[in-house]
N, C-alpha and C positions, 0 to 999 in steps of 0.2 A: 607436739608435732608442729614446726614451722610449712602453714601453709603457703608461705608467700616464695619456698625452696622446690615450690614444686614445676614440672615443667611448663613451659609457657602455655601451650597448648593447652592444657589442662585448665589452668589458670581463666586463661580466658573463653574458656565456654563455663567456666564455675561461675566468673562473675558477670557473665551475662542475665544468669539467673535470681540476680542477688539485686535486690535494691541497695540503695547509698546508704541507708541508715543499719542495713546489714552488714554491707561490708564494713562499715566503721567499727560494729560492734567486735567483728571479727578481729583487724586490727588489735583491739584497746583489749580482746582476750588473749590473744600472742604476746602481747609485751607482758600481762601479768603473769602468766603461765611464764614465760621466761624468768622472768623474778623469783618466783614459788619456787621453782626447777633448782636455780641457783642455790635458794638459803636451805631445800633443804639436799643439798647435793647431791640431787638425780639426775643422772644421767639416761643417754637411751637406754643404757642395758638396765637399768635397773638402782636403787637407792643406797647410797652411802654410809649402812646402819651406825660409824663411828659417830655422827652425827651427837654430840654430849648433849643436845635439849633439843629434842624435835619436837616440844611441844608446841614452839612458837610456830614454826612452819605449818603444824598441821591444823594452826587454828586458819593460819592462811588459806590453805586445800580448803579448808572444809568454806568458807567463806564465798570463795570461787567458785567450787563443783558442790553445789545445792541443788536438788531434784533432778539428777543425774541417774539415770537406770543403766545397771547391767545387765541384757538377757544372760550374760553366764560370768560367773568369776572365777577362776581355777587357782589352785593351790594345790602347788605340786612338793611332795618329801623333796628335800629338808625343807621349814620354813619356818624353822627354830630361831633362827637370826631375829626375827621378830614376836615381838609378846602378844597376847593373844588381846590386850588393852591397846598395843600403838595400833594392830590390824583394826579392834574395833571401833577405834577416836579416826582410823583410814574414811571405813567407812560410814561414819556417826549420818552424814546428808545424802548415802548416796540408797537405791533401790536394789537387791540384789534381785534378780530373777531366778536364779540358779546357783548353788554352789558346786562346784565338781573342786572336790576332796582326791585326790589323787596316790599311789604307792604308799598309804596308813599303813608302817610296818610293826607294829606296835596298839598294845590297848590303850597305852600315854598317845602316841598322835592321835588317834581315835575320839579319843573324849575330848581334846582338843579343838579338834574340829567341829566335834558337837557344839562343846561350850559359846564358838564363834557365831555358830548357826545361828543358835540358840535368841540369838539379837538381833536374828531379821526372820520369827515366825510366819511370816509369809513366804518368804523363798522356800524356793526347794531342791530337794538334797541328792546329788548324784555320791556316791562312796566307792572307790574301789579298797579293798583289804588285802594286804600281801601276807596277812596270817589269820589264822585261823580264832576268833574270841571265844572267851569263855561260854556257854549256852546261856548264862543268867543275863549278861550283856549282851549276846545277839540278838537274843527273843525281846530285849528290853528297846533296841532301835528305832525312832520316831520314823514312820514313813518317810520312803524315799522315793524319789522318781526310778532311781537304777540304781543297784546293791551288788557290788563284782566282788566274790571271795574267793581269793585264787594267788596262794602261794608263790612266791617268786623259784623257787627249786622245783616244783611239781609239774609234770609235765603227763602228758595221757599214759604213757604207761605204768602197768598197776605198783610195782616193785619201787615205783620212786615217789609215791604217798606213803609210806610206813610211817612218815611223820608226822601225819594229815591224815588223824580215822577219817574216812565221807561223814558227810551230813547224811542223818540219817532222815525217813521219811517223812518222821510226822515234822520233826524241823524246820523242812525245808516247805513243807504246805503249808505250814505256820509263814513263812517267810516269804513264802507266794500271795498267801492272803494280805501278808504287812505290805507290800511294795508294788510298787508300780511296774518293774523289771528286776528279774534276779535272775545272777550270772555267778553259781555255784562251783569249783574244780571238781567236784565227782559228789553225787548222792545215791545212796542205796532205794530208788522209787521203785516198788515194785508195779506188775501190770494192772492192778484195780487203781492205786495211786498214781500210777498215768492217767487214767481218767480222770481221776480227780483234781487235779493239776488243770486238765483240758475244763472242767467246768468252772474252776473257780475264775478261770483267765474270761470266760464266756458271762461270765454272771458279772455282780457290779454295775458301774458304770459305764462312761462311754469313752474311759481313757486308754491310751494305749497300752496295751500291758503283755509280759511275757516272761519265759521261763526258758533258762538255760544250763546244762548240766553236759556232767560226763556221766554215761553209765557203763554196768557189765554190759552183755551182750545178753544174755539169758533172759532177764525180766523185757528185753525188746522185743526178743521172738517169740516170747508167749502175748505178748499183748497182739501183736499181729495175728497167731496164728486165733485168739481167742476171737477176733473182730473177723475172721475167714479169710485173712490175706496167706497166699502161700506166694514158691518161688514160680508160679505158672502168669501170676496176676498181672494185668497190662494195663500203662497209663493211660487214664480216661473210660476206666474202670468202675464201677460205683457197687459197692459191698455193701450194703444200708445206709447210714447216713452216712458214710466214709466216701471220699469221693480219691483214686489214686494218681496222682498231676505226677511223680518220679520214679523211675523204678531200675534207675541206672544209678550203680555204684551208690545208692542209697536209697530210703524210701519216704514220698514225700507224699503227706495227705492231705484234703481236706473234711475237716468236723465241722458243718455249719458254717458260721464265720471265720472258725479257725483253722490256721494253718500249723503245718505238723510235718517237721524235718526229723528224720533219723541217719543223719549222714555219716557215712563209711561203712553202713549196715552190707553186712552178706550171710543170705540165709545160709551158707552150710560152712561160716567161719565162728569166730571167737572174738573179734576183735572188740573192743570198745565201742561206742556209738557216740556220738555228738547229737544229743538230741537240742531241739528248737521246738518251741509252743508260741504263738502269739495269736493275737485279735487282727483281725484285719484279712480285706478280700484278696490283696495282692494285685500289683499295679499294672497297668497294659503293658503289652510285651515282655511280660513273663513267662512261664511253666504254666500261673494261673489264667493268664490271658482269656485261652479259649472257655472258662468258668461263663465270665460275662455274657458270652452267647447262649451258653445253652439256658442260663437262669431266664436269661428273657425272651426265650423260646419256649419256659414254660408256665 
């Protein structure tokens, strides 16, 4: 990035902020950054992989950008153009905070990205999957921050998974306990493993954590009607520990700390449901807003 291309104005409320021995340093990093840029033919949009020895360049990068942190680094399909060795000598000095693994359509990008991972065990790992892995390798996945497994042809109606069995239930509680957030195309939970789902997200630690799926509609109106919610029940409603914040065009609860979305739900349809599980009070001015008053009213 040339800072010195940037508007005046800018500019000079930047360097008012800046002592002289800063700005200088600023400077004497633009002209090498120019240099690097050049030999190893990067451009804005991105790198020159014809490039016959990037080895040399990358000893350069790596010289320059030392104790460099990423809070997130993304890697989106295709990013085959590059070996999974030039990615790792990319980042040999740098911190990754984050990796977000993007369109993995395949069990080869898959372990690919793993393997990448695998060289900065302290980051951590967002994934999305656009297919479906085998169960020995799904259940086999190092924790991750957020796990999205969700076909690229699948869509909520049921007739366009024939290609995509759901995850079934113990699976996917297997894979609620592995992760931090999982975003599944459709699982078979039934209504005791709804609950289950809801304590495991509750239990733990103090990380954010949640659960997202497509379901039938069957296994949602029995967990309802099993917890005493009928089509009469009205938001701001409290059925034992369930407390009811929505009750239009879906149904939205709280368990404790937990919040509990069953969107597109209608008691006397069929459709699908969008369920949502997470940790967390819900922020002011929300549906959950008026919670805060009453907790500390009592």
């Amino acid at each position: 990035m040339d800072f010195f291309a940037l508007p005046d104005v800018f500019l000079r409320k930047l360097m008012r902020t800046m002592e002289i021995k800063d700005r200088m340093r600023m400077r004497l990093m633009a002209f090498h950054i120019s240099g690097v840029r050049q030999e190893l033919g990067w451009g804005a949009r991105g790198v020159d992989t014809s490039n016959a020895n990037p080895a040399l360049p990358i000893r350069k990068w790596n010289r320059f950008f030392s104790g460099i942190t990423f809070e997130n680094f993304t890697l989106d399909y295709p990013y085959q153009a590059f070996t999974i060795p030039f990615i790792r000598d990319l980042l040999r000095n740098v911190k990754i905070g984050r990796f977000s693994f993007n369109n993995e359509r395949c069990l080869a990008d898959m372990e690919r990205s793993l393997e990448l991972a695998r060289g900065h065990p302290a980051s951590k790992i967002a994934m999305k999957l656009t297919f479906v892995p085998p169960l020995n390798k799904l259940q086999s996945l190092p924790p991750m921050e957020t796990l999205t497994i969700w076909p690229t042809n699948v869509t909520a109606a049921p007739q366009n998974r024939t290609d995509y069995p759901p995850i079934t239930a113990d699976i996917f509680l297997n894979l609620v306990a592995a992760h931090a957030s999982v975003h599944v195309f459709y699982a078979t939970v039934g209504p005791e493993e709804i609950m289950r789902v809801i304590e495991i997200i509750l239990s733990a630690d103090s990380r954010k954590r949640s659960a997202n799926w497509e379901s039938g509609h069957a296994p949602i109106l029995a967990f309802l009607k099993c917890r005493g919610l009928t089509n009469r029940s009205q938001a701001r409603e409290r059925i034992g520990e369930f407390t009811i914040t929505c009750v239009t065009r879906a149904v939205h609860l709280r368990y404790r700390s937990c919040l509990i979305r069953f969107d597109h739900f209608e008691w006397a349809g069929d459709r699908d449901v969008s369920v949502s599980i997470e940790n967390g009070q819900g922020a002011p001015g929300t549906e959950y807003a008026y919670l805060y008053a009453d907790s500390d009213s009592e």
